[in-house]
C-alpha positions in Angstrom: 115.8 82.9 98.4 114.1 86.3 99.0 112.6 86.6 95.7 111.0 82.8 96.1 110.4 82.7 100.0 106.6 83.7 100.8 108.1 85.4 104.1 109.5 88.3 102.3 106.3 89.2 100.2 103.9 88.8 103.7 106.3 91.3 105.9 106.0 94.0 102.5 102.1 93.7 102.5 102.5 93.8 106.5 104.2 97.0 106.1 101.9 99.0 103.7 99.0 97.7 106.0 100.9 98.9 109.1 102.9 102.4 108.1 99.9 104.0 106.4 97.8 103.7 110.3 101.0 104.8 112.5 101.5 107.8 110.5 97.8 108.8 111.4 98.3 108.6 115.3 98.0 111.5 117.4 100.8 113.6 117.6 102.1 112.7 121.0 102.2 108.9 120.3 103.8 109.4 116.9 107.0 109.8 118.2 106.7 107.1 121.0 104.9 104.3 120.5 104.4 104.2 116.6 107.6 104.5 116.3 108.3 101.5 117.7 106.1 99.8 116.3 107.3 101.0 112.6 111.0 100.8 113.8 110.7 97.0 115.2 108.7 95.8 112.1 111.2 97.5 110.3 113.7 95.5 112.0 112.3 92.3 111.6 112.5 92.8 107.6 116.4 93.9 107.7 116.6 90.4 110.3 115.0 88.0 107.6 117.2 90.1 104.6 120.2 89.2 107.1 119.1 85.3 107.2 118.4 84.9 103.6 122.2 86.3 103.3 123.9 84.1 105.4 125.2 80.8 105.5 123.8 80.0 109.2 120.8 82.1 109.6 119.8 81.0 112.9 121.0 83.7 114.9 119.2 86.0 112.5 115.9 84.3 113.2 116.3 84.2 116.5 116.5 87.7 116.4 113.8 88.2 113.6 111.4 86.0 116.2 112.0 88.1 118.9 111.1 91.6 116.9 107.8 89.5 116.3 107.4 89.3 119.7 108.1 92.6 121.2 105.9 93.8 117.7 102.9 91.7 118.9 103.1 93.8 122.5 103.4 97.1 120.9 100.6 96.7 118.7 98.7 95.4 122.0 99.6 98.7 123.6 98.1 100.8 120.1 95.0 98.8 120.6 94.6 99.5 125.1 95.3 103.1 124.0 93.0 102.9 121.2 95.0 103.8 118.9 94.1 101.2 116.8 90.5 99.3 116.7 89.5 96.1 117.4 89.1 95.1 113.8 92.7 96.8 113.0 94.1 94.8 116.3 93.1 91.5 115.0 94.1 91.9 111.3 97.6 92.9 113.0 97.7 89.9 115.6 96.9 87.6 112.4 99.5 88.5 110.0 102.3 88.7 113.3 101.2 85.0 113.3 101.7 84.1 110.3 104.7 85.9 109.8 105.7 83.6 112.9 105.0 80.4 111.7 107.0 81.4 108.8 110.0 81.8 110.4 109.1 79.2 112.9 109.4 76.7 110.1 112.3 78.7 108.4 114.6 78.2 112.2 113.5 74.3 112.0 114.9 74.2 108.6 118.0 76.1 109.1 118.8 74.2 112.5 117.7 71.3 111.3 119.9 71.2 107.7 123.0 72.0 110.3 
């Protein structure tokens, strides 16, 4: 399932877009807010890996939707303390989207086979 679901190759290019722009914030949001941000899209991954595992995955991508959601505010809070641009902001906001209609679809699946 990992190797063949598109999710799983859309968080890693998510990630190496992402890490690479926390790592250069200012020294006194490093440890705050980039953090979060790394730590819950971080999360999110170990969430999907935990679905893919399991027999009922829901739970998991309840959880995993939820990481997208409190991601999506801590990016908006990188952007009002521009941290991040506007350009870097939307390219963000898109791929949190899509990585939510993935598992959007993935939850109506996996409730809907049981």
């Amino acid at each position: 399932m990992m190797q063949q679901s598109p999710i799983f190759e859309r968080v890693e290019k998510f990630l190496d877009w992402l890490l690479p722009i926390t790592s250069q914030f200012p020294k006194h949001h490093r440890f705050g807010l980039a953090r979060r941000t790394e730590d819950r899209a971080l999360d999110f991954y170990e969430q999907i890996v935990r679905a893919a595992k399991a027999d009922k995955p829901g739970r998991y991508l309840y959880e995993a939707d939820v990481q997208l959601t409190q991601l999506g505010f801590y990016l908006r809070r990188c952007y009002h303390l521009q941290l991040i641009t506007a350009r870097q902001y939307e390219e963000g906001s898109r791929r949190i989207a899509e990585l939510g209609r993935l598992v959007g679809g993935w939850i109506k699946k996996a409730v809907g086979a049981g």
